[in-house]
Phi, psi and omega in degrees: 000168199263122154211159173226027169238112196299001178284343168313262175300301192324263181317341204247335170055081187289155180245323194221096169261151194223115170266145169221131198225098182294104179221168204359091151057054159193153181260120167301142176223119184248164176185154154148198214256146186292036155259008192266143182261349161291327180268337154326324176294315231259331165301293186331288190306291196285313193267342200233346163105033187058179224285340176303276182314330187281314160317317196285333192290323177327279170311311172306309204304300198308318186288345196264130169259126187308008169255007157296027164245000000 
């Protein structure tokens, strides 16, 4: 199936992920398993709003202690 919520593949530890981008009048195809570092970039750009954002969510994680849950 079709998602644009990276908790999906990420978490699910995707075996086949098929990234698709359309540029200049052809659709681009990245495919393989998230260990692949071309479809991480492509999770990264496209599912988490790029590498700025995926930092920033980082660092709040890295600071919250499970015992705030």
């Amino acid at each position: 199936f079709a998602t644009h919520n990276a908790n999906i593949p990420v978490l699910g530890d995707a075996e086949q992920v098929i990234a698709c981008e359309y540029q200049d009048d052809h659709i681009a195809l990245v495919n393989g398993s998230i260990d692949c570092a071309d479809v991480q970039q492509r999770i990264v750009s496209i599912m988490e709003g790029g590498a700025e954002a995926f930092e920033k969510r980082k660092q709040v994680y890295e600071a919250w202690k499970p015992k705030n849950f």
